[in-house]
C-alpha positions as CSV (number, residue, x, y, z in Angstrom):
1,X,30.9,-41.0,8.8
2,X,30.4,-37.4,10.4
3,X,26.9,-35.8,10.3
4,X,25.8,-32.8,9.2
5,X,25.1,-30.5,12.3
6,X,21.3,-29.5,13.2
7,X,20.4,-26.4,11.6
8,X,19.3,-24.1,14.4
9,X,15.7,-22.2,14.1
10,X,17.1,-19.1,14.3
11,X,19.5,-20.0,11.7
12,X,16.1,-20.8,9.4
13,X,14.6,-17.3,10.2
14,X,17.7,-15.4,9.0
15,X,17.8,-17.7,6.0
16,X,14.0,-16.5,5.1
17,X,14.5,-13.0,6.6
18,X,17.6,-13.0,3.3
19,X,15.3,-14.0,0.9
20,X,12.4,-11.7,1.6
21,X,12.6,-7.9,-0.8
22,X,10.1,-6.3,-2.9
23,X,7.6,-8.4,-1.0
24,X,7.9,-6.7,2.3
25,X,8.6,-3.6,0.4
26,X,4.9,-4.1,-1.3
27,X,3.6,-4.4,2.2
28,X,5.7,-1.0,3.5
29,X,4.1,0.8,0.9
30,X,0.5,-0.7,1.0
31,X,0.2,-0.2,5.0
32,X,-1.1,3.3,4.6
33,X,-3.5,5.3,4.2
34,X,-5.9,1.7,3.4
35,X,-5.1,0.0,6.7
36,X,-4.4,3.1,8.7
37,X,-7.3,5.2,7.7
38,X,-9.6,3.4,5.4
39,X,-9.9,0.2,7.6
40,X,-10.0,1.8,10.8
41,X,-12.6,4.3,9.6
42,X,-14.7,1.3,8.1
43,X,-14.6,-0.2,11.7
44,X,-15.6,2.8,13.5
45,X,-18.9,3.1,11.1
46,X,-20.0,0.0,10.1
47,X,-18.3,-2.1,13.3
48,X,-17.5,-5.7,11.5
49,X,-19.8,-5.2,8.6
50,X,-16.8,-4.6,6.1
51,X,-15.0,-7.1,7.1
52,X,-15.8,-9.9,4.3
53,X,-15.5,-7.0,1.4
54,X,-12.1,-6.3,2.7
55,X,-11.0,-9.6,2.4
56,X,-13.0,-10.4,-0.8
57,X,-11.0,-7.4,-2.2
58,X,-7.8,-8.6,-1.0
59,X,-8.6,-11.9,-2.8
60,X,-9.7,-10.8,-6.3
61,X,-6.5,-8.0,-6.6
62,X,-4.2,-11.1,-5.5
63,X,-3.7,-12.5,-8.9
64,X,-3.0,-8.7,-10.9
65,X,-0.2,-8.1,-8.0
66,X,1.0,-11.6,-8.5
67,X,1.6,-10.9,-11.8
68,X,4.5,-8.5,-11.6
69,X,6.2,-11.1,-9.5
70,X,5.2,-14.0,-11.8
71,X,6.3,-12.1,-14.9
72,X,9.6,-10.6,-13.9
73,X,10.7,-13.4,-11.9
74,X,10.5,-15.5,-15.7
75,X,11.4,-13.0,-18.1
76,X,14.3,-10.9,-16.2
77,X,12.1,-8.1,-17.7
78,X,9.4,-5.8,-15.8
79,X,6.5,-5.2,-16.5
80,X,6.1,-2.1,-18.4
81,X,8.8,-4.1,-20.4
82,X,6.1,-6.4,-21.1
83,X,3.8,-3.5,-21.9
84,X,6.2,-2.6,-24.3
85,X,5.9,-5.6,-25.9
86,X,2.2,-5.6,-26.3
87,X,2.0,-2.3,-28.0
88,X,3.2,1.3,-27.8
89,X,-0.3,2.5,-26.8
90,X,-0.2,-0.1,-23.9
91,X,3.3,1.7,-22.2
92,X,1.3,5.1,-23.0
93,X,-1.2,4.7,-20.8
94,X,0.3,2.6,-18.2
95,X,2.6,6.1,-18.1
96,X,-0.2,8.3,-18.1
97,X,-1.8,6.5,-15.4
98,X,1.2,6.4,-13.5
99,X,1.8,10.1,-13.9
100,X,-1.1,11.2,-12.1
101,X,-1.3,8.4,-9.5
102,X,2.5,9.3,-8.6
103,X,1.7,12.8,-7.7
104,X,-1.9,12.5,-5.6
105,X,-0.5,9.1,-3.7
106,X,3.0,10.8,-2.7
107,X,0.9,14.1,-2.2
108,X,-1.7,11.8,0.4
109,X,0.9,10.0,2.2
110,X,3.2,13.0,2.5
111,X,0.1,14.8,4.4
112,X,0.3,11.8,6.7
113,X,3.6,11.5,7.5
114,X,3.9,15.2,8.1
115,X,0.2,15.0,10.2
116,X,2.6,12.1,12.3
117,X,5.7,14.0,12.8
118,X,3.8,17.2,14.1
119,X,2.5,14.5,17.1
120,X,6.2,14.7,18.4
121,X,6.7,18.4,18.9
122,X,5.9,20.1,21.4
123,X,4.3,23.4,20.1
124,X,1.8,23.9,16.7
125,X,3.6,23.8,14.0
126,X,2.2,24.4,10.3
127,X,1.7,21.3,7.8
128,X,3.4,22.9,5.1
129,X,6.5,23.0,7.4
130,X,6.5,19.5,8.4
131,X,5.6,18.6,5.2
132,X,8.6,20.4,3.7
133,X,10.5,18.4,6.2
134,X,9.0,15.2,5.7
135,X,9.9,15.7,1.9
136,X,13.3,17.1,2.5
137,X,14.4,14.0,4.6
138,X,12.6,12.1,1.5
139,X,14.7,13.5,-1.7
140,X,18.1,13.4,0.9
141,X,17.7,9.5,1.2
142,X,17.1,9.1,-2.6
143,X,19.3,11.0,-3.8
144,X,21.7,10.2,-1.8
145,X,21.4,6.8,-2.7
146,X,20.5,5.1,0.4
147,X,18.0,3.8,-1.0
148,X,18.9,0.2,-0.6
149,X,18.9,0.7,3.4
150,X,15.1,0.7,3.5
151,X,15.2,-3.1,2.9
152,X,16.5,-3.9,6.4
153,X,14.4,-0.8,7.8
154,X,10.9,-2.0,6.2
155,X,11.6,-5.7,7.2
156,X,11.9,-4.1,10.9
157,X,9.1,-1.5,10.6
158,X,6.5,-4.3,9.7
159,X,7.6,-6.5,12.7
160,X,7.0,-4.2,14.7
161,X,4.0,-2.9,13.4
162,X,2.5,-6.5,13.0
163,X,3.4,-7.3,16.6
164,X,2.0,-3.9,18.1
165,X,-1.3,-4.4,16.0
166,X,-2.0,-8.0,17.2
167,X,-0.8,-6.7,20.9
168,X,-3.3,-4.0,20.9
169,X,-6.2,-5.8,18.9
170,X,-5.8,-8.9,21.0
171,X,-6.4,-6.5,24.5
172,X,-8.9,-4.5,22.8
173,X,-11.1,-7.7,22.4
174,X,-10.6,-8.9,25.8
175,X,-11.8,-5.4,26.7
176,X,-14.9,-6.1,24.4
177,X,-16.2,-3.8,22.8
178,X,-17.4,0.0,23.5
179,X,-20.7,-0.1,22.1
180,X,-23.5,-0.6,23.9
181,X,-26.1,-3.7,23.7
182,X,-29.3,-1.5,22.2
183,X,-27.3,0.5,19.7
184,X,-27.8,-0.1,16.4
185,X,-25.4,0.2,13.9
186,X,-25.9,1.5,10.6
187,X,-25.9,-0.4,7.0
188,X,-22.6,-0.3,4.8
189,X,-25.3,-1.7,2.3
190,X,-27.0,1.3,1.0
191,X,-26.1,4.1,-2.0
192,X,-25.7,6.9,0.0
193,X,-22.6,4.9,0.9
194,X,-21.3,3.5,-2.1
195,X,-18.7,6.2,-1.8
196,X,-17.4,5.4,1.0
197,X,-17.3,2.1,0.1
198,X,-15.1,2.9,-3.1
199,X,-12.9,4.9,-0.6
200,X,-12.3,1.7,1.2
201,X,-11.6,-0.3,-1.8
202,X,-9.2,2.3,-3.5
203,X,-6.1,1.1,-1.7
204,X,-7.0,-2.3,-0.5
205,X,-4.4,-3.4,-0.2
206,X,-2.8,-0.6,-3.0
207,X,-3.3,0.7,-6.0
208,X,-2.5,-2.0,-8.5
209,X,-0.3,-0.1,-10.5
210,X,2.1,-0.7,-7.0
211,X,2.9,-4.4,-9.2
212,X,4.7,-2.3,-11.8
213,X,7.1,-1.1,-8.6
214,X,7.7,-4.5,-7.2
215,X,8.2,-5.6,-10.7
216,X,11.4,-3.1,-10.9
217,X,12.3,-3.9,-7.3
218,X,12.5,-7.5,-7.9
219,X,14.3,-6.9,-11.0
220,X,17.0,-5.5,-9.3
221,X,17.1,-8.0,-6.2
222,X,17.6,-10.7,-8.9
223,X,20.9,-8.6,-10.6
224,X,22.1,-8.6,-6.9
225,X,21.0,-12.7,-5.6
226,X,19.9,-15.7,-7.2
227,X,16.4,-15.4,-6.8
228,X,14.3,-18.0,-7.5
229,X,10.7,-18.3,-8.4
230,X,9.8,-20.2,-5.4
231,X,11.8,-17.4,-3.2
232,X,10.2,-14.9,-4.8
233,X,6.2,-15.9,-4.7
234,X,7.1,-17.1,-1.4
235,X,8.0,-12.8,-0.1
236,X,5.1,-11.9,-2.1
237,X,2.7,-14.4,-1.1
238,X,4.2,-13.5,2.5
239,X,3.9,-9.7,2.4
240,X,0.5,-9.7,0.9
241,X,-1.0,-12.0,3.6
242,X,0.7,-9.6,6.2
243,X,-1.0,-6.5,4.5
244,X,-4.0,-8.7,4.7
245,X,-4.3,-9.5,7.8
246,X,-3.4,-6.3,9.5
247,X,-6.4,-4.9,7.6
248,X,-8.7,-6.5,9.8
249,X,-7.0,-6.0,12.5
250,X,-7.4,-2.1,12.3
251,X,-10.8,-2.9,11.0
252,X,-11.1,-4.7,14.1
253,X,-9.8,-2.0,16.4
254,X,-12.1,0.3,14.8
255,X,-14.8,-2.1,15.6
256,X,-13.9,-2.6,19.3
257,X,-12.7,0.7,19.8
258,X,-14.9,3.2,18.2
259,X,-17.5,2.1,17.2
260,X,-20.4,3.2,18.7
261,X,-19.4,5.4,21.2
262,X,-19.0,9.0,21.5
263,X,-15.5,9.8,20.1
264,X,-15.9,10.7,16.3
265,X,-12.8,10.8,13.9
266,X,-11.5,14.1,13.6
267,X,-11.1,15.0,9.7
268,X,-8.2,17.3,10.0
269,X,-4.1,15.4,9.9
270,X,-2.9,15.9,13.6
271,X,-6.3,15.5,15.0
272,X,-6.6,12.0,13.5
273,X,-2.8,11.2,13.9
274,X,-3.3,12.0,17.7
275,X,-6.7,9.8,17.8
276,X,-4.7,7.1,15.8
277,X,-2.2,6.7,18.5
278,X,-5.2,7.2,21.2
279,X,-5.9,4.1,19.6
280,X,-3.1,1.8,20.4
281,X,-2.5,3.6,23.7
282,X,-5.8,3.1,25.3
283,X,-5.7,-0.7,24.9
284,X,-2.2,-1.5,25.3
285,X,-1.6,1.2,27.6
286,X,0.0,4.9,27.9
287,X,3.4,3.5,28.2
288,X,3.0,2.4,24.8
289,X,1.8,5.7,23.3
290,X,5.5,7.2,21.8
291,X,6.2,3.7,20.9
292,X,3.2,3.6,18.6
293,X,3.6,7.2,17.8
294,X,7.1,6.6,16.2
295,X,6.1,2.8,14.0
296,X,2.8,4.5,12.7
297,X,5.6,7.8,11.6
298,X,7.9,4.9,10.3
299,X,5.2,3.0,9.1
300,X,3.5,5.9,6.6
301,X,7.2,7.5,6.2
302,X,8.3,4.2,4.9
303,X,5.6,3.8,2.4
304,X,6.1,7.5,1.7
305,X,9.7,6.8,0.8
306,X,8.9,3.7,-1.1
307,X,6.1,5.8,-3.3
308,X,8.2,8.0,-4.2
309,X,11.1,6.3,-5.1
310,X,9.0,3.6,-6.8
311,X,7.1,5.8,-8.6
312,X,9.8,8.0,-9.5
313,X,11.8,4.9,-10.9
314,X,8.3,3.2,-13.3
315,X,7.7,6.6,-14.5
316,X,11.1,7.5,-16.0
317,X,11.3,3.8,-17.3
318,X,8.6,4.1,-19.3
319,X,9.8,7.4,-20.5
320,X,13.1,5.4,-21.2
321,X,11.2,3.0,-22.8
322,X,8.8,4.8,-25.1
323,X,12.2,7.6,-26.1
324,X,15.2,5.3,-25.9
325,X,13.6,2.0,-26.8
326,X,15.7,0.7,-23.6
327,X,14.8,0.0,-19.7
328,X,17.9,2.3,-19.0
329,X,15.6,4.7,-16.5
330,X,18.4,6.1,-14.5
331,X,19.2,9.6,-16.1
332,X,15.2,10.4,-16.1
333,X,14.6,9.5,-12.9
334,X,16.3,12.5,-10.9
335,X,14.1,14.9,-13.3
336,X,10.9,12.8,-13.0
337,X,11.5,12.5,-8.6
338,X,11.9,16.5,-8.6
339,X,9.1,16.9,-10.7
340,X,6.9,15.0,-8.5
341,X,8.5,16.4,-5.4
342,X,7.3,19.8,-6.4
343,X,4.0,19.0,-7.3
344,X,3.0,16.6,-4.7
345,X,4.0,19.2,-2.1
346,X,1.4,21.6,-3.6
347,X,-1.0,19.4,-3.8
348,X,-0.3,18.9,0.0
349,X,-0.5,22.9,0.4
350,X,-4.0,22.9,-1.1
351,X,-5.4,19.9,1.2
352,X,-3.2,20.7,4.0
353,X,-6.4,21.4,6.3
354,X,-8.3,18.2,5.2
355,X,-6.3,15.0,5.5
356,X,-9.2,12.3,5.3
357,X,-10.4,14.1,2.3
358,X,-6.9,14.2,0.4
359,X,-6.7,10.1,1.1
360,X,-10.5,9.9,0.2
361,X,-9.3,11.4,-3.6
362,X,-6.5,9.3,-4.0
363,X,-8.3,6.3,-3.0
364,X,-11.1,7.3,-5.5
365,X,-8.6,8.1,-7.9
366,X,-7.3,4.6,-7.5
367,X,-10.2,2.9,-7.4
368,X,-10.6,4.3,-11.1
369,X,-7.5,3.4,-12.4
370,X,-7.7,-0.1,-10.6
371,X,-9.3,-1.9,-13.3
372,X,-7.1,-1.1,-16.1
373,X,-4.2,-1.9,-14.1
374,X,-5.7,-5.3,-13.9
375,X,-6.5,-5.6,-16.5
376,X,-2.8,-5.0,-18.8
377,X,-1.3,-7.4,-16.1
378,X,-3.6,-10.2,-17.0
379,X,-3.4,-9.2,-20.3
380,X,0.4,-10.0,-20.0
381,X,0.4,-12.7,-18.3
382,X,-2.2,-14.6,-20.3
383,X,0.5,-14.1,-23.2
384,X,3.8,-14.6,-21.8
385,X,4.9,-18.1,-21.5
386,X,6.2,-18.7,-18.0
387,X,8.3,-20.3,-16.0
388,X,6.5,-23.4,-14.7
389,X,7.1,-22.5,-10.7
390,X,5.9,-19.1,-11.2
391,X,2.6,-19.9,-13.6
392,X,-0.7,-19.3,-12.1
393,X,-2.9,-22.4,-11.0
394,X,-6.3,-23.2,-12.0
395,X,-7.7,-21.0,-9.1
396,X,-5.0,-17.7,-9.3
397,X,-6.5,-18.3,-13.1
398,X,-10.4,-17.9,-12.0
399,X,-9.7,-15.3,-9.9
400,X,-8.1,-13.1,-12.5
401,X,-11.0,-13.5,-14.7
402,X,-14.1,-12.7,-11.3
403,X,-11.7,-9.9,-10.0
404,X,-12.1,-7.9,-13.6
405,X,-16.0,-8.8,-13.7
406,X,-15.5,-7.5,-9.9
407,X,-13.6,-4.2,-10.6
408,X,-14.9,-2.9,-13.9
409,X,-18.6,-3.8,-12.7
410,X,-18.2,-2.0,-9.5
411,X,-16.6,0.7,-12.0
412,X,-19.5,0.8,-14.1
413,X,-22.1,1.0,-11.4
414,X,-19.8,4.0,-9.4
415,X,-19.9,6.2,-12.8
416,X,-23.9,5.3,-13.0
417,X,-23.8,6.4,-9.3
418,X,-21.6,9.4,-9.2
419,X,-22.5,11.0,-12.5
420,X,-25.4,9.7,-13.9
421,X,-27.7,9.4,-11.3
């Protein structure tokens, strides 16, 4: 009787490599302005201070991200289908929502990409040109319909990233870090910086209303493969432990890095971008520094092309939805991309001086919105009967319900802070 032959490792990693989609898509698009900015900037304060709230926040958003994945993956149906279901008003102001986050979020990681790009040329150039070309490249893939390219593209991006990030926080600790034995660094644990706080939270990992995206994109990976729900918690579960993981690394470097020494981060986009890059280069070394330049460009163009194109793609859905009664998005979404194209990009024109302080409003922004996000997908969930492999356990379960005590108290008390005290 003839055996089967041995299955070859690397025959194992291209077997997973197929089955991973929306999942390391998720993590594209989450590894921005939160790990790039907010994390690192959260080291170079506070040093390692932050480092349990980041992962406690990772942890307590797990189960409203999971939920896209859970629900589409038994349904065939995403989720602002599902919102649907539950009521007209629900779709509303999931749309509403959307509307507004679409335009600051692509308008924030536009700024970044188009801080990034002006590292590579050699002589100033303005951010309103960059950004024009950042955005032109942007609408040429999409509507081009290349769209489906960025699979293979993100999948590479993150490995790279993920390997250059351990590379350079793994030689940053054996370099130990910059600050000196008497300094004293200062308290995360105060008011005064409760905002900053809420900055770091906004996007950690990403806005929650990212689920509705990774809804549609697994959606259409199942019209393409069968997907099962096994496969398809297995990419989420995957690309949300990456996104976790490499924000404490740049937490990390921040720690090591910057934290207390002289260097302060600049506020303005190529100022930052060039310290970003300084980064990496000093601990891995200055061979490394166009390397790194080019994955954190790919990295935060990546997420930019996967915002908008998400986005672009939930919004006209719902629109679809709430007009046409039907999940047939594709003749608003050209209208709804443009529309957001245009206003994103003057958005951009207005903060175009002040990049930390366009990512610090959308990570606000999403910090606010965060908790009714969460809440509709538990909502959904909690109703829906699901497919046994892709139901949530006892602990997903008791997360859900501590991550909304988490986010609308820490709501509550930022409203008391902000505009009532």
């Amino acid at each position: 009787m003839e055996q089967n032959s041995p299955v070859t490792w690397w025959a194992r990693v291209v077997a997973v490599v197929r089955l991973l989609g929306p999942g390391v898509l998720m993590a594209t698009a989450a590894v921005g302005g939160s790990h790039l900015v907010a994390s690192t900037q959260a080291g170079a304060k506070f040093g390692w201070q932050l480092a349990l709230l980041i992962l406690v926040v990772n942890i307590l958003k797990y189960p409203f991200f999971r939920a896209g994945v859970s629900y589409t993956i038994s349904t065939k149906q995403t989720l602002q289908q599902g919102y649907l279901e539950m009521g007209r008003g629900y779709l509303t102001l999931a749309l509403v929502l959307n509307m507004l986050a679409s335009v600051v979020n692509a308008a924030a990681l536009l700024l970044f990409a188009a801080s990034l790009l002006a590292y590579f040329i050699p002589f100033d150039i303005a951010i309103a040109v960059s950004a024009a070309a950042i955005l032109g490249a942007i609408l040429f893939i999409l509507l081009a319909g290349h769209f489906e390219a960025l699979d293979n593209v993100a999948k590479a991006i993150m490995a790279i990233l993920v390997v250059a990030t351990v590379a350079a926080f793994s030689m940053a600790l054996s370099n130990g870090a910059v600050k000196s034995d008497d300094y004293v660094s200062p308290s995360p644990w105060t008011m005064a910086t409760l905002g900053f706080l809420v900055i770091t939270m906004g996007w950690m990992p990403a806005p929650i209303e990212i689920s509705s995206i990774t809804s549609l994109w697994l959606k259409r990976q199942c019209k393409g493969q069968d997907v099962s729900p096994k496969s398809a918690l297995f990419d989420f579960n995957l690309g949300y432990a990456v996104t976790t993981l490499l924000a404490l690394l740049f937490l990390g470097l921040g720690a090591l890095v910057l934290h207390g020494g002289s260097e302060t981060l600049a506020t303005n986009g190529i100022g930052f971008a060039q310290q970003l890059v300084g980064l990496y280069a000093n601990t891995i070394g200055s061979w490394s520094q166009w390397l790194i330049a080019l994955v954190a460009f790919l990295c935060i163009f990546g997420s930019a092309l996967t915002v908008y194109d998400g986005y672009a793609r939930v919004v006209a859905e719902a629109v679809s939805l709430l007009v046409e009664k039907t999940p047939h998005q594709h003749a608003f979404v050209t209208p709804v991309l443009l529309i957001m194209s245009i206003v994103s990009f003057a958005i951009v024109l207005f903060f175009k001086s002040a990049l930390l302080a366009m990512l610090g409003f959308a990570m606000t922004l999403a910090f606010l919105t965060t908790p009714v996000f969460a809440w509709l997908n538990h909502r959904l969930v909690k109703q829906q009967p699901l497919h046994h492999d892709a139901k949530a356990g006892v602990l997903v379960t008791l997360l859900s319900y501590v991550g909304l005590l988490y986010l609308f108290g820490f709501l509550v008390l930022f409203i008391c802070w902000k505009w009532l005290g």
